[in-house]
C-alpha positions in Angstrom: 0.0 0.0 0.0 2.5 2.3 0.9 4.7 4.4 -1.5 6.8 5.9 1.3 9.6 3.4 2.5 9.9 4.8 6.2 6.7 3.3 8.5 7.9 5.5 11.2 7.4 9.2 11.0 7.9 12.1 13.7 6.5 14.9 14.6 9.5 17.2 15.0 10.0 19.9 17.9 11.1 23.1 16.8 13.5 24.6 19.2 13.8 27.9 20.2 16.7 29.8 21.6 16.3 32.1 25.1 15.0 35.1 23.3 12.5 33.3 21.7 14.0 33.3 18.3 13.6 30.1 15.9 17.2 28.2 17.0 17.7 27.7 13.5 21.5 25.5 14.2 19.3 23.4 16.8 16.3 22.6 14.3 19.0 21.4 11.8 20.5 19.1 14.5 17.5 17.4 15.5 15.9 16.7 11.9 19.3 15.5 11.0 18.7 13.4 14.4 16.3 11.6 13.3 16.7 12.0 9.7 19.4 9.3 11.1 17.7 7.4 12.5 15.5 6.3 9.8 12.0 8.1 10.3 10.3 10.7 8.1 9.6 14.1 9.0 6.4 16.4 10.1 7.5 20.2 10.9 5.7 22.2 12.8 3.0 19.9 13.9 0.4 21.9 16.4 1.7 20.1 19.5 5.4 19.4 19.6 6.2 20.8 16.5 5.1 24.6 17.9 3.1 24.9 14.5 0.2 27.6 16.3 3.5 29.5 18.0 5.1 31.1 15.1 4.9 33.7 12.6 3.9 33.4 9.3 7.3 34.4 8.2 8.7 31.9 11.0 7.0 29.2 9.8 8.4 29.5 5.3 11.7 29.7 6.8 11.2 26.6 9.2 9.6 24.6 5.8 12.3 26.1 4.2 15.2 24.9 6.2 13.6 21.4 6.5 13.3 20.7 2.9 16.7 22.0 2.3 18.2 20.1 4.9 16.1 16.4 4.4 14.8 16.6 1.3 16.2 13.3 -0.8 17.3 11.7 2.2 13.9 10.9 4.0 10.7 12.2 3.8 10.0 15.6 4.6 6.5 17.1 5.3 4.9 20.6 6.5 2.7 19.7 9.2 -0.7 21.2 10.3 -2.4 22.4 7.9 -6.3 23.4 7.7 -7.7 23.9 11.0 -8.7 27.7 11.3 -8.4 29.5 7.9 -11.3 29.7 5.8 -10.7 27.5 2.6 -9.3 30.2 0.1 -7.2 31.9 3.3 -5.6 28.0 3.5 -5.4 27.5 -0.2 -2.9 30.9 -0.9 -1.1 29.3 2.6 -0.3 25.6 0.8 0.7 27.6 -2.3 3.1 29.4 -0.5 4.2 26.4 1.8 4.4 24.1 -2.0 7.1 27.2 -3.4 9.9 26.3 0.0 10.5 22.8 -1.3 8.7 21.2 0.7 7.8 17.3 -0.3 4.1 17.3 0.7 1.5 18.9 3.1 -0.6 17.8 5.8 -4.1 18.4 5.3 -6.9 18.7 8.1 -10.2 18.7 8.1 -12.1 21.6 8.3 -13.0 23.7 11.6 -16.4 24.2 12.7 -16.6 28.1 12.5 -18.2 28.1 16.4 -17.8 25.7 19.2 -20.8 23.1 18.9 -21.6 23.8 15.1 -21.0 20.5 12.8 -20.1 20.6 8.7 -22.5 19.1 6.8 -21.6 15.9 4.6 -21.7 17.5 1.3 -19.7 20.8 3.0 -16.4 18.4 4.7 -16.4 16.6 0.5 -17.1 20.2 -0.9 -14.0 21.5 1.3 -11.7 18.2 0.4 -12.4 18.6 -3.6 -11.6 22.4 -3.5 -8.4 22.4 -1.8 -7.3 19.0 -3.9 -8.3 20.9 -6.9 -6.1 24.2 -6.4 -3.2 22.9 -5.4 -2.2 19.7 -7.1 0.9 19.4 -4.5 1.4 16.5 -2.3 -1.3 16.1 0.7 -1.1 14.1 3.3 -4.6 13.7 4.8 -5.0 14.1 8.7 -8.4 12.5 9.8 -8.3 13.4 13.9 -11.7 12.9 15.9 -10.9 15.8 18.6 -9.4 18.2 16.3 -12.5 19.0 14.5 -14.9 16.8 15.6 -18.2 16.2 13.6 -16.6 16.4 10.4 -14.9 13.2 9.9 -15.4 11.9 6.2 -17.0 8.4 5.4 -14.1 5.9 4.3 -16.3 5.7 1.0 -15.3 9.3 0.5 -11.8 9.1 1.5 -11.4 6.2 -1.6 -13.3 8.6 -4.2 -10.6 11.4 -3.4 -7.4 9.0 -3.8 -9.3 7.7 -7.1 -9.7 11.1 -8.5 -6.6 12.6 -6.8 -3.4 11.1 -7.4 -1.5 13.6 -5.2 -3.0 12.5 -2.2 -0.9 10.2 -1.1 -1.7 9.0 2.2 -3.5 9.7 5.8 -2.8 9.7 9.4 -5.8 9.1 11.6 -6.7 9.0 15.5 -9.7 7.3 15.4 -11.8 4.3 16.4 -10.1 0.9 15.4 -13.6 0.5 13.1 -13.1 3.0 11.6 -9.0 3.2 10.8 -9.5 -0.8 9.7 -12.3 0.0 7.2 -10.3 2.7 6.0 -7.5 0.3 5.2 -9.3 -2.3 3.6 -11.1 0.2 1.4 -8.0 1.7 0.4 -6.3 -1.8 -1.3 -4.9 -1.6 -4.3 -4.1 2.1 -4.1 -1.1 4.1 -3.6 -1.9 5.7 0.0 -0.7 4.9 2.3 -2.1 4.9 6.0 -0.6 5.4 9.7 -2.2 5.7 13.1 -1.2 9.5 14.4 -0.4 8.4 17.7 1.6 5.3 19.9 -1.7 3.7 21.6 -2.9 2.1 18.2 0.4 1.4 16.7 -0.3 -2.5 17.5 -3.6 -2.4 15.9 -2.5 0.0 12.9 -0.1 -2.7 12.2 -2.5 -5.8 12.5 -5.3 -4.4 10.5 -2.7 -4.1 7.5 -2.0 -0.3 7.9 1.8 0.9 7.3 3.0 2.3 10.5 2.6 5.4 12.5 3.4 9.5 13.3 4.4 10.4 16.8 6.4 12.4 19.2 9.0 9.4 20.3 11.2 9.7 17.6 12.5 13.3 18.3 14.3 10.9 21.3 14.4 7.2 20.1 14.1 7.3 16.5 15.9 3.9 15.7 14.0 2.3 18.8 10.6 3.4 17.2 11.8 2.2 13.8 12.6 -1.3 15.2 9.3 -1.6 16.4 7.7 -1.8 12.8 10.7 -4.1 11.4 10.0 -6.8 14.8 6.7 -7.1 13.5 7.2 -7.1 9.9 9.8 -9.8 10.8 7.5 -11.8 12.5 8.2 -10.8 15.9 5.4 -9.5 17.3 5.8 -10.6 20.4 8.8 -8.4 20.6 7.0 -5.7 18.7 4.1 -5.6 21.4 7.3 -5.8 24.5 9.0 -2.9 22.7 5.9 -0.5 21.8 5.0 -1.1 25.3 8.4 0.5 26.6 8.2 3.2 24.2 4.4 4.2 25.5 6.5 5.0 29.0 7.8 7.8 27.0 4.8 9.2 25.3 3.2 11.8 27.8 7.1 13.8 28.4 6.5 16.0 25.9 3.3 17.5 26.6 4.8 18.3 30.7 8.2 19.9 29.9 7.7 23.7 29.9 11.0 23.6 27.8 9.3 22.2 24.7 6.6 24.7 24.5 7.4 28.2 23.2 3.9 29.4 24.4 5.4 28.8 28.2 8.4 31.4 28.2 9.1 31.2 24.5 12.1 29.4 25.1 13.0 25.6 23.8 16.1 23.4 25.2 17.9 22.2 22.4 17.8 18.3 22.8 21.6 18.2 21.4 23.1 21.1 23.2 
């Protein structure tokens, strides 16, 4: 299913120096980290990645220096995408985000305009078609039931826009195990490629036939996360489940450090420093 060789992707931090200025010299360190290590790269993912912290200006330079720096090597994408801006607001963004080099762009769903309010069927499909249509980049679809909940699109849907839209190449999803499984069995025999976005439902990703996963663990263990996926497509799942267990151990560090978030202090520790 999948066109992408790395199973593992991360979702990058972005570090910042004292004076709250993008540490440029760190960032290049740590994607190099894990570029090493053998996982694929989100940048500036809303949690770890600082995506909702930076400027506009801030945030071409970051894709910028990422595609420069990993492009060819692994995987490089621009992370968090879509929640917020109304669709032609997000559709000059991408176009902009395309022109730094980046290899491809996450795409969210869209965000209710008030708390409580809920897309219509025919709006979330009208929203998909119209982005897909004006920027024939890349996407990488993120399907995430508390990010903008009420609007996730039926699997049937999901298949229709990889049929008609060769540039969507994959999706990472938080969602039920019903509903990720269906989504992989619908999409066989096509080139997208699917990952749970988060450790809990790595195991189940896996089992269901899915390609791998996009987390925060990497920016520490990337090799350990990798080896995860190659246990289990080695047979080893026994080892796979002993080693994703160990790795869960690690998952919640991120969100406690005030270090990692520039919205406490504006200040990042650099993880190589």
């Amino acid at each position: 299913m999948t066109i992408e060789k790395q199973a593992v992707f991360t979702m990058s931090v972005t570090p910042f120096k004292e004076n709250g200025e993008v540490d440029e010299a760190g960032f290049k360190r740590q994607l190099h980290f894990q570029a090493d290590g053998g996982v694929g790269v989100f940048v500036l993912s809303y949690g770890s990645g600082e995506g909702l912290q930076v400027t506009h200006k801030e945030r071409l330079r970051i894709y910028e220096i990422a595609a420069k720096e990993l492009r060819g090597k692994v995987p490089v994408y621009a992370a968090g995408q879509g929640l917020g801006p109304a669709t032609m607001e997000f559709i000059e963004q991408a176009k902009e985000i395309a022109a730094t080099g980046i290899e491809a762009i996450q795409l969210h769903a869209p965000r209710p305009a008030y708390p409580g309010a809920t897309a219509k069927p025919q709006e979330v499909e009208r929203y998909y078609r119209d982005v897909l249509e004006a920027v024939r980049y890349p996407w990488f679809m993120s399907i995430h039931s508390g990010a903008a909940p009420g609007v996730e699109p039926k699997p049937e849907l999901l298949r229709q826009l990889v049929d008609t839209y060769p540039h969507l190449i994959g999706f990472n999803m938080v969602m039920q195990p019903g509903y990720v499984r269906k989504v992989i069995d619908i999409m066989k025999g096509t080139q997208a490629s699917i990952r749970t976005g988060g450790p809990q439902m790595l195991m189940e990703t896996l089992a269901f036939g899915g390609d791998g996963v996009l987390v925060y663990e990497p920016n520490l263990i990337p090799k350990y996360c990798v080896s995860i996926v190659e246990d289990w497509k080695a047979g080893k799942a026994n080892r796979a489940a002993e080693k994703w267990a160990a790795m869960l151990a690690v998952s919640p560090t991120h969100w406690w450090d005030p270090l990692l978030h520039r919205s406490r202090e504006r200040k990042r520790g650099d993880l190589h420093r």
